[in-house]
VEXDREN-2710 file (C-alpha; in Angstrom, 1 decimal):
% VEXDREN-2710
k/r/px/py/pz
1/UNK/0.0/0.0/0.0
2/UNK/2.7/2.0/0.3
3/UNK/4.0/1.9/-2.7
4/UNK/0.6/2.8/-3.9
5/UNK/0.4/5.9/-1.8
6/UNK/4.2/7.0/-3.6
7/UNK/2.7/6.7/-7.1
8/UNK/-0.3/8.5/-6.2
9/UNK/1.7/10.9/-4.9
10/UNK/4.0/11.2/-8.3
11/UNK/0.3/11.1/-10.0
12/UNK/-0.8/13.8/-8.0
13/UNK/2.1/16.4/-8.8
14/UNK/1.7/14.9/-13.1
15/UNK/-2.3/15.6/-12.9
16/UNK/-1.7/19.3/-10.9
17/UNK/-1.0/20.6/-14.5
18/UNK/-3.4/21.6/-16.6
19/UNK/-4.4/19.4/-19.6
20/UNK/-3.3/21.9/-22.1
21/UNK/-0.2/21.4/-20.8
22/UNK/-0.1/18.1/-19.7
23/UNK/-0.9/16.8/-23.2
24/UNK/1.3/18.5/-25.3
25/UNK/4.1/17.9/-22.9
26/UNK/3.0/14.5/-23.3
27/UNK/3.0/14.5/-27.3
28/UNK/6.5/16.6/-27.3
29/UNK/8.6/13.5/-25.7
30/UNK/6.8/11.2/-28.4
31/UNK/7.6/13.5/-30.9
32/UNK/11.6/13.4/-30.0
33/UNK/11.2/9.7/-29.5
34/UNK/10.0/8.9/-32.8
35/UNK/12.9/11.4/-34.1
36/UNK/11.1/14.2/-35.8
37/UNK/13.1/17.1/-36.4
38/UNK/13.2/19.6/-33.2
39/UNK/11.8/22.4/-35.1
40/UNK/8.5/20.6/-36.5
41/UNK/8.6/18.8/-33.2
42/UNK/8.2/22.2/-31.3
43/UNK/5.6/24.1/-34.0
44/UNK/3.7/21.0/-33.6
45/UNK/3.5/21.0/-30.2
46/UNK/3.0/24.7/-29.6
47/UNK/0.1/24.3/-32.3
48/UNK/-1.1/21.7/-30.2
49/UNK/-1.0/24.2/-26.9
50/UNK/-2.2/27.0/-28.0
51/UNK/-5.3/25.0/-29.4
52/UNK/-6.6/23.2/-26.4
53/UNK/-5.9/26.7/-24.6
54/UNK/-7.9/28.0/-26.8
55/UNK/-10.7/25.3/-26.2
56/UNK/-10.2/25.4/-22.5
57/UNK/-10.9/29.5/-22.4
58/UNK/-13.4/29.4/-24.8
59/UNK/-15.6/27.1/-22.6
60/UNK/-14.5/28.8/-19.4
61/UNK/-16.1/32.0/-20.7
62/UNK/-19.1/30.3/-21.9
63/UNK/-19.7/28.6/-18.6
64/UNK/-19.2/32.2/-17.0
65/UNK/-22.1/33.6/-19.8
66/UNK/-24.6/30.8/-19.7
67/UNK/-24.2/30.2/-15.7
68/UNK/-25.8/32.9/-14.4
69/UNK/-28.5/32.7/-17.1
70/UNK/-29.0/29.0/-16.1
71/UNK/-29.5/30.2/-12.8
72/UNK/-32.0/33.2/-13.7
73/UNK/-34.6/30.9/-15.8
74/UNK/-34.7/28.9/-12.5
75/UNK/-35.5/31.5/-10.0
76/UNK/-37.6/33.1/-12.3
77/UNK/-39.3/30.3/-13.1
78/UNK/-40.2/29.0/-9.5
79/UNK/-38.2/25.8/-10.3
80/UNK/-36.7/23.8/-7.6
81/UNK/-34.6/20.7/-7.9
82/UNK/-32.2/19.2/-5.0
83/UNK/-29.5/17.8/-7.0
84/UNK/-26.6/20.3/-8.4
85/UNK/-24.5/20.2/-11.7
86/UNK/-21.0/20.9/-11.0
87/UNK/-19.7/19.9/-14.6
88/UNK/-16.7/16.7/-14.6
89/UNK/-14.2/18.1/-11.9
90/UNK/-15.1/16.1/-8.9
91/UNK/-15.8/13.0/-11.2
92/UNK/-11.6/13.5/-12.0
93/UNK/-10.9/14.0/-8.4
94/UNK/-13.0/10.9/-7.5
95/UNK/-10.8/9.3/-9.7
96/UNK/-7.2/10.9/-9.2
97/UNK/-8.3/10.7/-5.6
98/UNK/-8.9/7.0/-5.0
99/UNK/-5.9/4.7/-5.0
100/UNK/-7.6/2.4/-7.8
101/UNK/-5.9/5.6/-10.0
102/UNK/-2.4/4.3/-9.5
103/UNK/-3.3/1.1/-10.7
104/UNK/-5.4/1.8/-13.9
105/UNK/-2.7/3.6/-15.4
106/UNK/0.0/0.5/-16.4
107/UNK/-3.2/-1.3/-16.2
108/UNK/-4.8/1.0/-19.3
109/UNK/-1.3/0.8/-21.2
110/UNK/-0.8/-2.9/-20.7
111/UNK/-4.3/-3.9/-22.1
112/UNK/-3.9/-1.5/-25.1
113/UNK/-0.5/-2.6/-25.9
114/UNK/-1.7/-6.0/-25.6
115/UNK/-4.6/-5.6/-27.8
116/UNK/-2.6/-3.9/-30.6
117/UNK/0.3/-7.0/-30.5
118/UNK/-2.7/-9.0/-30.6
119/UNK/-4.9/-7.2/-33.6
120/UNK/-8.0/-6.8/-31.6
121/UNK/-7.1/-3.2/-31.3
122/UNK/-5.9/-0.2/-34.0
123/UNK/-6.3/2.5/-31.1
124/UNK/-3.0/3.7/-29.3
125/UNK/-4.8/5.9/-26.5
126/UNK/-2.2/8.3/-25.6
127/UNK/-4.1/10.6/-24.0
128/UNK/-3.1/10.3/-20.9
129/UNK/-5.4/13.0/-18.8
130/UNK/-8.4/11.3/-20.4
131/UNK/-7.0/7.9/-18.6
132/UNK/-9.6/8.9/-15.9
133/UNK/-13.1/8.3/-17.8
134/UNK/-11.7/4.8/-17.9
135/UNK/-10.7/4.5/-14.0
136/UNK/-13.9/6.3/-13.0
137/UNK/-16.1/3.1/-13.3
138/UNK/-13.7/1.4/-11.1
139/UNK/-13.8/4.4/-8.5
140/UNK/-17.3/3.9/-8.4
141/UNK/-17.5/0.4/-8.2
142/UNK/-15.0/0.1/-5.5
143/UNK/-17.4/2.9/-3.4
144/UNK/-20.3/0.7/-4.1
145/UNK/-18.9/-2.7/-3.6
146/UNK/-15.9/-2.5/-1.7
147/UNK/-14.2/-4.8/-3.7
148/UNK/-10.8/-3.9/-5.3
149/UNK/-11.0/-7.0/-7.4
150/UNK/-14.6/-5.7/-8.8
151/UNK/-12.7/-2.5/-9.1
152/UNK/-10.1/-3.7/-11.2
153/UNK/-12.2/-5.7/-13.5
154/UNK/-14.5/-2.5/-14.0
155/UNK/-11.2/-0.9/-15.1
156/UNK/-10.3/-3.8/-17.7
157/UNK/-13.8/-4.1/-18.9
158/UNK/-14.3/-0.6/-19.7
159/UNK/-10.5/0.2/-21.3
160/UNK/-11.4/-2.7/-24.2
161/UNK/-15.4/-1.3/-24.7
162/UNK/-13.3/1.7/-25.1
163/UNK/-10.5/0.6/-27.1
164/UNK/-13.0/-1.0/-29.4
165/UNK/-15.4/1.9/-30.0
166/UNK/-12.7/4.3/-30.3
167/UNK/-11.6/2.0/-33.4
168/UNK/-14.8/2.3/-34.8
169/UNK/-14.9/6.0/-34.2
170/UNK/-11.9/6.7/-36.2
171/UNK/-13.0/6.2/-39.6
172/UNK/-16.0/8.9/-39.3
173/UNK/-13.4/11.6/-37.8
174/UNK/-11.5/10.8/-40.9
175/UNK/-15.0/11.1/-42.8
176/UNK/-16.0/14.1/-40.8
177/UNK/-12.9/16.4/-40.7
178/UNK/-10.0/14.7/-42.7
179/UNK/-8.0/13.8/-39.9
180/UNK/-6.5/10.8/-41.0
181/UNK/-5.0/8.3/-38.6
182/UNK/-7.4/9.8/-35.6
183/UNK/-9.7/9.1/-33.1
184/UNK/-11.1/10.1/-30.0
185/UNK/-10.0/9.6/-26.6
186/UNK/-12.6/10.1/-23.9
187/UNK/-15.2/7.4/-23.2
188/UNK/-17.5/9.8/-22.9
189/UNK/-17.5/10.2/-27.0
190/UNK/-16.6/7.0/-28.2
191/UNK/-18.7/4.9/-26.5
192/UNK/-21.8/6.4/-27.4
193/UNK/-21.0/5.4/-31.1
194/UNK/-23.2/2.2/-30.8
195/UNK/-26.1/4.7/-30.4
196/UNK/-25.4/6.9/-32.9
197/UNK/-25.3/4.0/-34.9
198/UNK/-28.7/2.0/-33.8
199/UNK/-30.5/5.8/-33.8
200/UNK/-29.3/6.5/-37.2
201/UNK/-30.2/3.1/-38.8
202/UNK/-33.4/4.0/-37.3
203/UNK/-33.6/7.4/-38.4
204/UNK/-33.0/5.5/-42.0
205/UNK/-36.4/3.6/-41.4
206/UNK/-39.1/6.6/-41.2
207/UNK/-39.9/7.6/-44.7
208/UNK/-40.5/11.3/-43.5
209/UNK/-37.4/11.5/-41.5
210/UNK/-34.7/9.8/-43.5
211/UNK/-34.6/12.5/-46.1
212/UNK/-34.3/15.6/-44.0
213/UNK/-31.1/16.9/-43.7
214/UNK/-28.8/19.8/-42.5
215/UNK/-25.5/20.2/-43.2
216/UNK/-24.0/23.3/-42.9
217/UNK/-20.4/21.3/-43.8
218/UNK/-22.0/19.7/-46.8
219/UNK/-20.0/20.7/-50.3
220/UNK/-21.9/22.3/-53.0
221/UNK/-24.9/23.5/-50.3
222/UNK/-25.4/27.2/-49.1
223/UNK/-27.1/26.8/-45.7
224/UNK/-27.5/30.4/-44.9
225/UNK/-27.4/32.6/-42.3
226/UNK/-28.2/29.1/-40.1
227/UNK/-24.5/27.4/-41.6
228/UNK/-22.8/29.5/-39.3
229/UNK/-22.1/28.5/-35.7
230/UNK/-22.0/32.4/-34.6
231/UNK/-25.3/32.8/-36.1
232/UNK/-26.9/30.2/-33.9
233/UNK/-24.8/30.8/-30.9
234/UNK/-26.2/34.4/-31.4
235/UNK/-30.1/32.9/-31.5
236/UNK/-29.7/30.8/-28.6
237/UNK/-27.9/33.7/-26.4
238/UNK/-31.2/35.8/-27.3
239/UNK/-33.9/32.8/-26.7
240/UNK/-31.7/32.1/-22.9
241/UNK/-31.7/35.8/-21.9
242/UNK/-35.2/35.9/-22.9
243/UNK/-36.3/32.7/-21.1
244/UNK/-33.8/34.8/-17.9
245/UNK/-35.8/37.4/-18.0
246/UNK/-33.1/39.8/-18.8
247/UNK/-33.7/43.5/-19.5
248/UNK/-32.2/44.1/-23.3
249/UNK/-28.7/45.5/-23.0
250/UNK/-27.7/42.0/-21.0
251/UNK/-29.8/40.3/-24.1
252/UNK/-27.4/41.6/-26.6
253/UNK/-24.3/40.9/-25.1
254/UNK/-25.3/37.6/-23.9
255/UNK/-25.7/36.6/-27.7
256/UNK/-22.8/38.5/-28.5
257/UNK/-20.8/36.3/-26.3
258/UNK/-22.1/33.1/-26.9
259/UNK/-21.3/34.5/-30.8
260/UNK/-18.0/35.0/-29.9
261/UNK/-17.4/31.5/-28.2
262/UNK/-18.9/29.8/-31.2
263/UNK/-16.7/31.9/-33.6
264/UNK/-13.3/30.6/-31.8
265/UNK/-13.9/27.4/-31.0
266/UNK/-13.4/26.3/-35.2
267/UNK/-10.9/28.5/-34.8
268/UNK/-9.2/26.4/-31.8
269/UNK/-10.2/22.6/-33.3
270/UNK/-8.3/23.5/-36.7
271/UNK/-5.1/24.4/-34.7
272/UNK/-5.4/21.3/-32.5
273/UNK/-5.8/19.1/-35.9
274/UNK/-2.8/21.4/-37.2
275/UNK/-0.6/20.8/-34.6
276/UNK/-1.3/16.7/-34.1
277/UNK/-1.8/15.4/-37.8
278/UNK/2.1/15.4/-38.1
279/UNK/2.7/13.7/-35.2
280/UNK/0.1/11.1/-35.4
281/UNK/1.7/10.7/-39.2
282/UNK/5.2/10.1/-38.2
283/UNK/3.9/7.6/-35.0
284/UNK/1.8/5.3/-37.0
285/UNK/5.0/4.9/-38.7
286/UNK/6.9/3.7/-36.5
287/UNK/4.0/1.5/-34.8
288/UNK/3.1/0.0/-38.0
289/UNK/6.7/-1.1/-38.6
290/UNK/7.1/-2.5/-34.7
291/UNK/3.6/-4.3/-35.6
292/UNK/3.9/-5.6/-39.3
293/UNK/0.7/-5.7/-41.3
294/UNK/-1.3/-3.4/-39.5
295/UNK/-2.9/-1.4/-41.2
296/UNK/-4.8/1.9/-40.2
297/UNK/-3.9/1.9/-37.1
298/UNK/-5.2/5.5/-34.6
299/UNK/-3.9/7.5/-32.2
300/UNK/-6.4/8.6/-29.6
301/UNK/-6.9/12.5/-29.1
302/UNK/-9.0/14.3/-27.2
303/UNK/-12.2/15.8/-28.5
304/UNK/-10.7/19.6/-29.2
305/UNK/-10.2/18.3/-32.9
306/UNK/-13.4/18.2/-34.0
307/UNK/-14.7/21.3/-33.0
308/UNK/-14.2/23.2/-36.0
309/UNK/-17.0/21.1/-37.6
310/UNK/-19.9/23.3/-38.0
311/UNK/-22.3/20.6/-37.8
312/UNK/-20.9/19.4/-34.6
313/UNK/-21.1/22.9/-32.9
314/UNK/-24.4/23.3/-34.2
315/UNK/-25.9/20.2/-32.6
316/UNK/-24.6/20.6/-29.6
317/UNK/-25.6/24.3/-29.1
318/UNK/-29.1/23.6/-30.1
319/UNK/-29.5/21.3/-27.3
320/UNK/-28.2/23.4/-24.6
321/UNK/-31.5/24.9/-24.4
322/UNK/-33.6/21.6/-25.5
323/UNK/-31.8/20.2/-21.9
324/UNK/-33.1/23.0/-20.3
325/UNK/-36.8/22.0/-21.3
326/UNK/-36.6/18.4/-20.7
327/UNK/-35.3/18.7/-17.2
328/UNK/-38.6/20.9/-16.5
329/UNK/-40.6/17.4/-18.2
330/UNK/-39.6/14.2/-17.5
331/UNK/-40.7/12.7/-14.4
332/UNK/-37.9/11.4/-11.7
333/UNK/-35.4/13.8/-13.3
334/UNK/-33.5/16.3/-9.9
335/UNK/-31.0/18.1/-11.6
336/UNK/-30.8/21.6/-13.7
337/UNK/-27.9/21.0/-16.1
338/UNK/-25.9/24.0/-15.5
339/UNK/-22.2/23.1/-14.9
340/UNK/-21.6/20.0/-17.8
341/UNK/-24.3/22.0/-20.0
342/UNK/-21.5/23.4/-22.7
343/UNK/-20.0/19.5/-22.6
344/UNK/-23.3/18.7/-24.7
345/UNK/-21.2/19.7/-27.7
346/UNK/-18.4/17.5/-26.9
347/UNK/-20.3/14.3/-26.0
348/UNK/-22.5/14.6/-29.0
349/UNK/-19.5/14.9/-31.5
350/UNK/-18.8/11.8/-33.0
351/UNK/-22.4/11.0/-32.8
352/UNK/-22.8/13.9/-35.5
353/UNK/-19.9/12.7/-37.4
354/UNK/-22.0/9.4/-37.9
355/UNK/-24.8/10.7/-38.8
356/UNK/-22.7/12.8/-41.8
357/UNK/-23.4/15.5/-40.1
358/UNK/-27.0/15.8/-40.3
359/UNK/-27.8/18.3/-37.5
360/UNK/-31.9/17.3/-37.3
361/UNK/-30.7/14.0/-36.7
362/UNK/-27.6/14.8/-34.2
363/UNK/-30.4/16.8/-32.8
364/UNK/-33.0/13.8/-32.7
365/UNK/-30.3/11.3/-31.6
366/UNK/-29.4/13.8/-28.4
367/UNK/-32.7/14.7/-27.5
368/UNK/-33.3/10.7/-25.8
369/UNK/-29.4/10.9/-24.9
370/UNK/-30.0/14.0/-23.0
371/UNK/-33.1/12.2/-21.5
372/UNK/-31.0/9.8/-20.7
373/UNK/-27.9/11.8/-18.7
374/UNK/-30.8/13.8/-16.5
375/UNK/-32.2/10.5/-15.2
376/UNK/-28.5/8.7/-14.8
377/UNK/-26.8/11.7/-13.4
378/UNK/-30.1/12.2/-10.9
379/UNK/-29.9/8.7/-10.2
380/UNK/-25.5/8.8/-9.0
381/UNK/-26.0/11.7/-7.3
382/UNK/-25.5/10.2/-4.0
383/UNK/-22.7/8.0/-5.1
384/UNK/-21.4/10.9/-6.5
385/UNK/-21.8/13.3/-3.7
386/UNK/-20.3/10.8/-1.0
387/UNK/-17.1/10.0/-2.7
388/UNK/-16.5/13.3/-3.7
389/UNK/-16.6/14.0/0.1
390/UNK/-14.2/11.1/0.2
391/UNK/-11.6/12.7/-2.0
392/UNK/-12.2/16.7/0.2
393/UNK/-14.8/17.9/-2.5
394/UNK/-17.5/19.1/-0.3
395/UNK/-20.3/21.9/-1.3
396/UNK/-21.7/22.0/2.4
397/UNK/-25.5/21.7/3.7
398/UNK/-25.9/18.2/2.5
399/UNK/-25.7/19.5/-1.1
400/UNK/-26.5/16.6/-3.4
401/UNK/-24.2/16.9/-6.8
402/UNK/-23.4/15.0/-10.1
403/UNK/-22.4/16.2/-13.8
404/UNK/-24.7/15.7/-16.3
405/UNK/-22.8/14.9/-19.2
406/UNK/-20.0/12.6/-17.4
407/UNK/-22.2/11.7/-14.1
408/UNK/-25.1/10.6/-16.5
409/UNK/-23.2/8.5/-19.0
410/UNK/-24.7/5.3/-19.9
411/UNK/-21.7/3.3/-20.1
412/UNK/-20.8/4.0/-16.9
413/UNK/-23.6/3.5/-15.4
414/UNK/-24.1/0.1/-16.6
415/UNK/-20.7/-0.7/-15.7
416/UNK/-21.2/0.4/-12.0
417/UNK/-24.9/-1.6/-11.7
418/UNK/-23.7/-5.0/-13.7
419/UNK/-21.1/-5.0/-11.0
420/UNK/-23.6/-4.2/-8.3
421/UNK/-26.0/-7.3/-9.9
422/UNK/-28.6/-5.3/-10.6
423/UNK/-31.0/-7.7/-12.8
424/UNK/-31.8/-5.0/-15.3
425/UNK/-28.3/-4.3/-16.1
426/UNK/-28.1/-7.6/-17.0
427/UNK/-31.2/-7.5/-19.2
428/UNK/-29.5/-4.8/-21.4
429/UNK/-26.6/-7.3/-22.2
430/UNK/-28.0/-8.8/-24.9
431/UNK/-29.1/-5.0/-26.4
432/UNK/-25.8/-3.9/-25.4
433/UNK/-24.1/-6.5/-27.6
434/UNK/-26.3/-5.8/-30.9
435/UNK/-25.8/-2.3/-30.4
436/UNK/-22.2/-3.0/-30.7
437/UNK/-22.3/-5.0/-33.4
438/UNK/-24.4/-3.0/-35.5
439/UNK/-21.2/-0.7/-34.9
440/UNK/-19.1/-2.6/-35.8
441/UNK/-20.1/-3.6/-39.4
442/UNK/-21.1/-0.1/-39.7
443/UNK/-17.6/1.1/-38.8
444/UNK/-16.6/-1.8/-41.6
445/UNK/-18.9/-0.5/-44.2
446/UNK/-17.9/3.1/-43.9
447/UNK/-14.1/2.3/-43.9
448/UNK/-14.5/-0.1/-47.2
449/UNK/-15.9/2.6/-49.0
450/UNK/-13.9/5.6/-47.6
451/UNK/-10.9/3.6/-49.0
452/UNK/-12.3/2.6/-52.4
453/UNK/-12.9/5.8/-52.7
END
């Protein structure tokens, strides 16, 4: 144990940077490793910086604009629910705080590397900071069980649903915003490609619904006014200072702002694609020739990449405010999602990308997955609250809290309550398992034809 308590102390000092810095810190030493020249090693890695800065402040800002709004449209509206959205932060301290942290790490790099010598992976997850969606289930499971070996097994169970679905995921960021050689890192995205992929398959079987489309990334199409992201950041800052009540000069700025935010977030995504593509170039290189015959291999990144699809920032505005409305509707839901809101247009970006960046039907898709997060993230909320206690991340008064986004993530969820023995987690095995396979040749299908192309 404590040899445990050294390495979480090592941990501790690594994670205390932020992940702007972390990251491309990270990506610099594989840079030099794999022997790129210093100077493209460096542009790269400033590129790299500068982008998920640029990401990072971008949403800080939003969260300042849209926060107090949040809050207004409550007290004005007389509503009243127990259960607080923080956003992700105590979810990572949950995680960074327990000692099942120092564990998953090799644990995460073993299994991957053991799955790419093996061929039932293409993914190298190097995304280090993102490590924690993956110990997370074990965190939980451990506070609910007690059982490190549960723990554990959450841990391994989770990495290869993640390892898998980030394989599948790669082929529509290459689709979606040229990145070749990429995918995405957080568990959060990736494994919420099985649904995107059921939904859309749906979507494909109503006559009325599997023709409409908008794509304001679609060549040879001029959407409008509604094609750009500012445009609809500045509608939805008008339709939440409305809904706040606010007098007209805070209107305006409000939609200026959220303008603003939707302006530089493209802006931020290109330099993060900028700044990696390189890199990711030069390193399947050099994995493909320590693993002979592999072929399209990926390199895991987080999310930052993909924001400067329109479509993506699009769908994941429009349902900032349709979250909003739900939360007000569906019976057994307690929380107001206020601090994870702006992660809506993270979690919802590969599921986009699968739908070929059809916004009605990113929209359609996220309006049950947004369903879905108020009722898991209610539903954790004491699990949640109580081991972020655990870890020193207390809000006083008994205040219940989750994160809507992360705290409500279906994966996760299931992974905690099939470890707890819950019977209906069980029942979802079979679902779970078509849902994934329906993926998987979709992932198939998509690839075969991007490369005949």
């Amino acid at each position: 144990m404590e040899i445990l308590n050294s390495i979480k102390s090592y941990l501790d000092a690594f994670f205390a940077f932020k992940a702007y810095i972390m990251l491309p810190l990270i990506i610099l030493i594989i840079a030099l490793i794999i022997r790129m020249r210093i100077k493209d090693a460096l542009l790269s890695t400033i590129r790299l910086a500068a982008g998920f800065a640029g990401i990072f402040i971008s949403f800080d800002f939003f969260v300042a604009q849209i926060g107090p709004a949040v809050k207004a449209i409550v007290e004005l509206r007389g509503l009243n629910y127990p259960v607080l959205d923080v956003g992700w932060p105590p979810l990572a301290a949950i995680t960074w705080g327990s000692w099942i942290a120092p564990l998953s790490i090799p644990l995460i790099i073993f299994i991957n590397f053991l799955m790419l010598s093996t061929g039932t992976t293409r993914t190298l997850d190097i995304d280090i900071w993102n490590y924690w969606h993956l110990a997370l289930p074990g965190a939980f499971v451990l506070g609910a069980t007690g059982s490190p070996v549960l723990a554990v097994f959450a841990v391994v169970l989770v990495t290869i649903y993640h390892l898998k679905t980030a394989d599948w995921s790669g082929v529509y960021v290459e689709e979606g915003v040229g990145l070749k050689g990429m995918t995405v890192s957080p568990l959060s995205v990736s494994g919420l490609v099985p649904l995107g992929v059921t939904l859309d398959k749906l979507w494909d079987s109503i006559p009325f619904l599997k023709n409409l489309s908008y794509n304001p990334e679609k060549k040879g199409t001029d959407p409008g006014l509604l094609g750009e992201p500012m445009v609809i950041g500045l509608l939805v800052g008008a339709l939440l200072g409305i809904a706040a009540g606010y007098p007209a000069k805070e209107i305006l700025e409000l939609s200026v702002h959220i303008a603003a935010v939707m302006f530089l977030l493209p802006k931020s995504g290109g330099l993060i694609g900028e700044g990696m593509e390189p890199v990711s170039m030069t390193l399947k290189e050099k994995i493909q020739a320590r693993f002979a015959g592999k072929e399209h291999l990926y390199i895991a990144l987080d999310t930052g990449m993909l924001m400067k699809h329109k479509s993506v920032i699009i769908t994941g505005l429009i349902l900032m405010p349709i979250s909003l409305i739900l939360a007000g509707l569906i019976p057994g839901n307690r929380v107001i999602p206020l601090g994870d809101l702006p992660n809506l247009i993270s979690v919802i970006s590969v599921i986009v990308l699968v739908h070929r960046g059809n916004v009605i039907r990113g929209v359609l898709t996220g309006i049950p997955l947004v369903a879905i997060y108020l009722l898991i993230s209610s539903n954790l909320a004491e699990i949640i609250t109580r081991l972020s206690g655990s870890v020193g991340m207390e809000f006083g008064n008994d205040q219940l809290i989750t994160a809507f986004t992360d705290g409500g993530n279906p994966v996760r969820w299931w992974i905690l309550r099939l470890f707890q023995g819950n019977l209906f987690a069980f029942i979802l095995i079979p679902v779970v398992f078509g849902m994934l396979f329906l993926a998987m040749r979709e992932a198939k299908n998509r690839e075969n034809k991007l490369y005949k192309d």
